[in-house]
Backbone bond lengths (Angstrom), bond angles and torsions (degrees), N, CA, C in turn:
res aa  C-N    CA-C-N  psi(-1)  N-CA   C-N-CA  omega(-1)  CA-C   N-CA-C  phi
1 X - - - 1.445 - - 1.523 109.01 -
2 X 1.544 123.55 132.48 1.214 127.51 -172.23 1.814 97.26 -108.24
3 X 1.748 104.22 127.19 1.321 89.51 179.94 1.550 96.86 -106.43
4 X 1.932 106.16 143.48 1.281 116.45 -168.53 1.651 95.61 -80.98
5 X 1.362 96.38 154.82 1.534 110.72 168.81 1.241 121.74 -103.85
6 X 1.528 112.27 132.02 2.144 108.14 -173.06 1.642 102.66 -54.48
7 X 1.284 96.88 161.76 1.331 104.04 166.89 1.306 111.47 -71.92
8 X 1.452 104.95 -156.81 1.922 110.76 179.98 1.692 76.04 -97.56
9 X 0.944 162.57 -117.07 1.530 156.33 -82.96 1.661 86.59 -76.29
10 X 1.155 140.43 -38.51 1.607 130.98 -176.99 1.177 94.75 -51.99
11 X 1.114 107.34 -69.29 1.965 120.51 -174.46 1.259 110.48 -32.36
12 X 1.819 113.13 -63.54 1.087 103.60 -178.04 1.687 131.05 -74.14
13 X 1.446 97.86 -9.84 1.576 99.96 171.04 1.315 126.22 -84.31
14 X 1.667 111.40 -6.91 1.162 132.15 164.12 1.600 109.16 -73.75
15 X 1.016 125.43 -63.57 1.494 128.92 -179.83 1.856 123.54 -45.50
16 X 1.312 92.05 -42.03 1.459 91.58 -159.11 1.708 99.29 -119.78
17 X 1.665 128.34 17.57 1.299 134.43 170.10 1.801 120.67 81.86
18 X 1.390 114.28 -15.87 1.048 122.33 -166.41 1.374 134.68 -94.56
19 X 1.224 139.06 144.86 1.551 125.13 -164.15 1.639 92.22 -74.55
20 X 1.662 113.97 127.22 1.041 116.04 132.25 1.876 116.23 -144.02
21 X 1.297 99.58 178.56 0.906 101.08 -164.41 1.625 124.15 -148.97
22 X 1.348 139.08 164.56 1.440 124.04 172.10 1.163 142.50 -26.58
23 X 1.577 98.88 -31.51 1.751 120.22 -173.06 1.679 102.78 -85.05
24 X 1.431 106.00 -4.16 1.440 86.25 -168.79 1.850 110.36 -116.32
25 X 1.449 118.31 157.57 1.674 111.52 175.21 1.416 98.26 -79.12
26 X 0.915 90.97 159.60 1.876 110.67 -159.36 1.650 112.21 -132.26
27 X 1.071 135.62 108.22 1.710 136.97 169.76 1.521 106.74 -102.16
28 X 1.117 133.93 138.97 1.358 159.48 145.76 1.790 117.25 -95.27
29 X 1.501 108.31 126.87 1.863 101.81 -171.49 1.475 66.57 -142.42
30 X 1.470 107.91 149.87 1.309 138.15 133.76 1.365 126.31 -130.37
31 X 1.684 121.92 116.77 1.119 132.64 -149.86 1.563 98.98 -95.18
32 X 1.295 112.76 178.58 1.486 131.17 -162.03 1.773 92.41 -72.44
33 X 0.757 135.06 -30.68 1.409 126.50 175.96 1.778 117.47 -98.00
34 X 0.898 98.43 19.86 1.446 106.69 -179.34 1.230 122.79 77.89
35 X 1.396 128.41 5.81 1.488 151.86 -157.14 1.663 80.93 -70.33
36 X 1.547 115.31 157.21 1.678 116.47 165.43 1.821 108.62 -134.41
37 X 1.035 97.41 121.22 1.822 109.60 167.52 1.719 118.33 -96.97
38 X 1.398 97.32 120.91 1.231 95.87 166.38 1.883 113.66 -114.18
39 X 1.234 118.63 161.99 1.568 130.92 -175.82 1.468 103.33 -156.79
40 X 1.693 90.86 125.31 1.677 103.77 163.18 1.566 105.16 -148.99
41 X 1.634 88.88 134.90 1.719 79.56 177.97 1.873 91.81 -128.65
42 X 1.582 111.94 133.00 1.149 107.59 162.01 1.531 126.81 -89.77
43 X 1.247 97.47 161.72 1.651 104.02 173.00 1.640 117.69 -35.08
44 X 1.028 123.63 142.06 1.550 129.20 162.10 2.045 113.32 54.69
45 X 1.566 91.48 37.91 1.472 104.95 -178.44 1.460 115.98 -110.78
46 X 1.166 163.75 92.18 1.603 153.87 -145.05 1.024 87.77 -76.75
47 X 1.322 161.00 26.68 1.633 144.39 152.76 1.640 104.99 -168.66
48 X 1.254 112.55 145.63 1.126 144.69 166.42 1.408 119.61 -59.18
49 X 1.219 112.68 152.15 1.835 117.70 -179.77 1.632 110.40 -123.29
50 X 1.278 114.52 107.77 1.332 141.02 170.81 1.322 138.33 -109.28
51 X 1.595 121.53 101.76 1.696 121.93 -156.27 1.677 78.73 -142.07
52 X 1.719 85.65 140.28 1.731 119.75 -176.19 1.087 87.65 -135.05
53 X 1.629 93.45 147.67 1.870 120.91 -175.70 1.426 93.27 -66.84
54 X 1.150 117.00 -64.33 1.267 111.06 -177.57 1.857 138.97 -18.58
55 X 1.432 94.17 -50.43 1.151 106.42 175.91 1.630 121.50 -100.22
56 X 1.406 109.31 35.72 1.471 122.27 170.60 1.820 94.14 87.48
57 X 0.880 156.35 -51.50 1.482 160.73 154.41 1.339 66.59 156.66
58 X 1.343 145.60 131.07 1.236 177.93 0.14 1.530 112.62 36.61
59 X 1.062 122.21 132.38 1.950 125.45 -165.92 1.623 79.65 -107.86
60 X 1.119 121.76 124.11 1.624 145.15 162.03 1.779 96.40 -102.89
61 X 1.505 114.82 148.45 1.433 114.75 140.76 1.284 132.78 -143.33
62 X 1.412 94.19 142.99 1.451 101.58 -148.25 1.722 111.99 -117.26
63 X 1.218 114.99 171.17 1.534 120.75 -179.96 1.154 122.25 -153.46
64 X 1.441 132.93 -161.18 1.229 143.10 -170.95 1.905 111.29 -67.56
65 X 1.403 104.26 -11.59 1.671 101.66 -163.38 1.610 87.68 -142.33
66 X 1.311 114.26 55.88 1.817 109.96 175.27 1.191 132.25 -127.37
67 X 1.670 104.44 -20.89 0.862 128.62 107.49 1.822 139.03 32.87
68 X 1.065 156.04 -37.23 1.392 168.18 -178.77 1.346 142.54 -17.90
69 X 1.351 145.21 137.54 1.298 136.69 177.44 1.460 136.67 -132.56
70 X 1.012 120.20 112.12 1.628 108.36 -167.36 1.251 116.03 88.91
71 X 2.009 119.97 10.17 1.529 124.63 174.49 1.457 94.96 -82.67
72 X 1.377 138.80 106.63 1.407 138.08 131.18 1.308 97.69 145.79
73 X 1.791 114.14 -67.16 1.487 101.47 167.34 1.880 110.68 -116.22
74 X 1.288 111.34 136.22 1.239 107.33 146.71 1.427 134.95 27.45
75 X 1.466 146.10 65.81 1.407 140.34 -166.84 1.163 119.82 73.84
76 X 1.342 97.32 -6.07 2.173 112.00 -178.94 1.895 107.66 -34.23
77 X 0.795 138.44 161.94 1.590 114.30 135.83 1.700 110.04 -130.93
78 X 1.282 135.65 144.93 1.228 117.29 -144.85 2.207 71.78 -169.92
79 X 1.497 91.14 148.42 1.209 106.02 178.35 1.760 100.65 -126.74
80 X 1.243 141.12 134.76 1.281 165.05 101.88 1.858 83.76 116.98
81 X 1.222 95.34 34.12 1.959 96.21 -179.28 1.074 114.58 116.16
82 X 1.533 131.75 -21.37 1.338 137.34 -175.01 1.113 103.17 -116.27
83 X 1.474 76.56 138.21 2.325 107.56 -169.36 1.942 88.41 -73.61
84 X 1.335 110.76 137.81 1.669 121.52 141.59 0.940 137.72 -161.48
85 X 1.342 134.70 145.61 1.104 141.09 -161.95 1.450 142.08 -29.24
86 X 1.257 154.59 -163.99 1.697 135.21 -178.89 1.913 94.50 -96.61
87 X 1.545 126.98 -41.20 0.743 141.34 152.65 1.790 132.74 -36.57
88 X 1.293 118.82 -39.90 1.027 119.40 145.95 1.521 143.28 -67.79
89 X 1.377 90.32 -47.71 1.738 95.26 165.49 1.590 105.40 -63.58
90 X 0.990 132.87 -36.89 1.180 124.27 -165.34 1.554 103.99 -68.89
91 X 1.409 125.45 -35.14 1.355 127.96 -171.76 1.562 103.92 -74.77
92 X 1.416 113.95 -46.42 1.244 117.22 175.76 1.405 114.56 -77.47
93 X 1.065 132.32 25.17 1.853 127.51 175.99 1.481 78.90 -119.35
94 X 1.477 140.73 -38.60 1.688 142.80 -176.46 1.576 89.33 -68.62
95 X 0.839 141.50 -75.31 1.111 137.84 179.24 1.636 126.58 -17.61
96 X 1.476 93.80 -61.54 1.917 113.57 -173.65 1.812 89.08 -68.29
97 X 0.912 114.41 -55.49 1.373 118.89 -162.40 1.889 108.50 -67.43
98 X 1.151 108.85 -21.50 1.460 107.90 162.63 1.516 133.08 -71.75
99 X 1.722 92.82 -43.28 1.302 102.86 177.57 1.980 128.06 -95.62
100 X 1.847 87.22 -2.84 1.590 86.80 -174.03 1.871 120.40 -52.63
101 X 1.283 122.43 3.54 1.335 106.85 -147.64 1.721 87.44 -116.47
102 X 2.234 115.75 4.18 1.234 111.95 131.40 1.199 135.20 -95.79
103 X 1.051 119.48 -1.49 1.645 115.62 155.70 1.495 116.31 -50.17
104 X 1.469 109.87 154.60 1.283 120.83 -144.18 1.975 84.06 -108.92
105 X 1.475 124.66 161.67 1.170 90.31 172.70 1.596 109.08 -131.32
């Protein structure tokens, strides 16, 4: 008997609480403090689904303009209210920009 192994979207829907699934692009970040990001955006959805350990796995959604700088404090950069790092945004702007062409419009 060969036992099958989950994909990464099981995994990641295991980790971070959230429905995803085959149909959808999928990002994994783990930041310098061990913090974990997950991103899935499915086909024909106007925004993306984004939950960080940090913030309890909290489902954020996000898009092409969510992105932000200097909303609350000073040079901050913080997406849909939450502050993160230069490193994160950067993974998550790779992210939007991979998957925008399933966004719905």
């Amino acid at each position: 008997m060969t036992a099958t192994r989950p994909g990464i979207e099981q995994l990641l829907s295991d980790l971070c609480g959230g429905p995803i699934t085959a149909k959808d692009y999928v990002g994994y970040f783990l930041n310098e403090y061990g913090e974990e990001l997950v991103f899935a955006q499915r086909k024909g959805e106007k925004t993306a689904r984004l939950w960080h350990s940090d913030m309890d796995w909290q489902l954020l959604r996000v898009g092409d303009h969510s992105i932000r700088v200097g909303e609350g404090l000073p040079g901050a950069v913080s997406v849909e209210g939450m502050i993160i790092n230069q490193p994160e945004a950067t993974w998550l702007s790779s992210c939007l920009a991979a998957s925008r062409h399933l966004r719905s419009k």
